[in-house]
C-alpha positions in Angstrom: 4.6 14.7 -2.7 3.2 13.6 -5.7 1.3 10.4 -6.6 4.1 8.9 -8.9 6.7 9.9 -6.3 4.4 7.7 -3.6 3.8 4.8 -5.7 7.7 4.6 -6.6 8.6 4.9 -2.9 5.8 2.0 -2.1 6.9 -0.7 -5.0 10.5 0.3 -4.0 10.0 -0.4 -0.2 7.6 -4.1 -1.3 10.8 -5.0 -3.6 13.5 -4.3 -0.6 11.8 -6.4 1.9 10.5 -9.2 -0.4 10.4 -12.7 0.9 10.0 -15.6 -1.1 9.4 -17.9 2.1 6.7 -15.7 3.0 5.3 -15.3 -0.1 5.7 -19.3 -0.1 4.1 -19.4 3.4 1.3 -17.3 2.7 0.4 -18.5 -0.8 -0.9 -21.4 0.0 -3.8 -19.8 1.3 -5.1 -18.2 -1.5 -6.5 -20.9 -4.1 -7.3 -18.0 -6.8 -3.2 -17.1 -6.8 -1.6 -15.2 -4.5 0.4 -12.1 -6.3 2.6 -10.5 -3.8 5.8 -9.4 -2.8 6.1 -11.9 0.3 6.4 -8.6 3.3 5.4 -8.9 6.7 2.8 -7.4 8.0 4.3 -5.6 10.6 6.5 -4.5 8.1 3.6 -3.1 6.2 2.1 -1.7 9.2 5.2 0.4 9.6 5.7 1.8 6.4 2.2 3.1 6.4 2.7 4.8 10.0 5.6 6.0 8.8 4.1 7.4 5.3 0.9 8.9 7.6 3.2 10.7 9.9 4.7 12.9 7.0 2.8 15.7 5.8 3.5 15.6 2.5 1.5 12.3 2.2 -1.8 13.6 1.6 -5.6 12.2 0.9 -5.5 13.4 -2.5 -1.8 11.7 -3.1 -2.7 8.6 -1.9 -6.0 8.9 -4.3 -4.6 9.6 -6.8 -1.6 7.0 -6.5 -4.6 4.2 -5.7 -5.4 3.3 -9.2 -1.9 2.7 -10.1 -1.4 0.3 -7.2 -4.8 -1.3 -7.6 -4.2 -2.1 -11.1 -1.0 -4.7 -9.9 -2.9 -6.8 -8.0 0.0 -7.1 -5.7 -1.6 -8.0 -2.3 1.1 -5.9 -0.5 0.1 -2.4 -3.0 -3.5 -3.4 -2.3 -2.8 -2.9 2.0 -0.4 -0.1 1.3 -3.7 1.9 -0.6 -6.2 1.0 2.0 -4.2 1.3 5.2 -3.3 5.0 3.9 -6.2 5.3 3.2 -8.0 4.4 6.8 -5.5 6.5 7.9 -6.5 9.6 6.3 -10.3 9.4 7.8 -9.5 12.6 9.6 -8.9 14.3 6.2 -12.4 13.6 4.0 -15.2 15.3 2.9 -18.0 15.0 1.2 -15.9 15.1 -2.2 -13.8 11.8 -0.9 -16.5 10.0 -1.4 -17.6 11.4 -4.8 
């Protein structure tokens, strides 16, 4: 998988399960703004354990796909990165952290 295919399939995935009550709900929370797409996070939870299971969803991908979703600021891209990312903890090297 590439990192433009994984970015695609996460905004894709935020937009289908969008929730303006949540993102209502939730909101009020957050007195800086609160920029999201209103999921669940059990929702996000499985998304990410389904995305980890694949093997075509590798470190590198999801490195390479983080500076794309970071530069939203959409809360849910934000969890998407750095559960993938936790995830992966098998997977790095010295060079991850470089």
């Amino acid at each position: 998988m590439k990192a433009t295919a994984l970015v695609n399939e996460i905004r894709q995935y935020c937009r289908e399960c969008a929730s303006e009550e949540l993102r209502t709900k939730y909101g009020r929370y957050f007195r800086e703004g609160y920029d999201a797409y209103g999921m669940s996070q059990p929702q996000m939870d499985s998304k990410i354990k389904e995305l980890h299971k694949r093997g075509d969803v590798l470190l590198s991908v999801v490195m390479e796909a983080a500076p794309d979703l970071l530069s939203t600021g959409k809360y849910e891209e934000t969890s998407f990165v750095l559960g993938l990312i936790s995830k992966k903890e098998k997977d790095y090297t010295l060079e991850t952290f470089r």
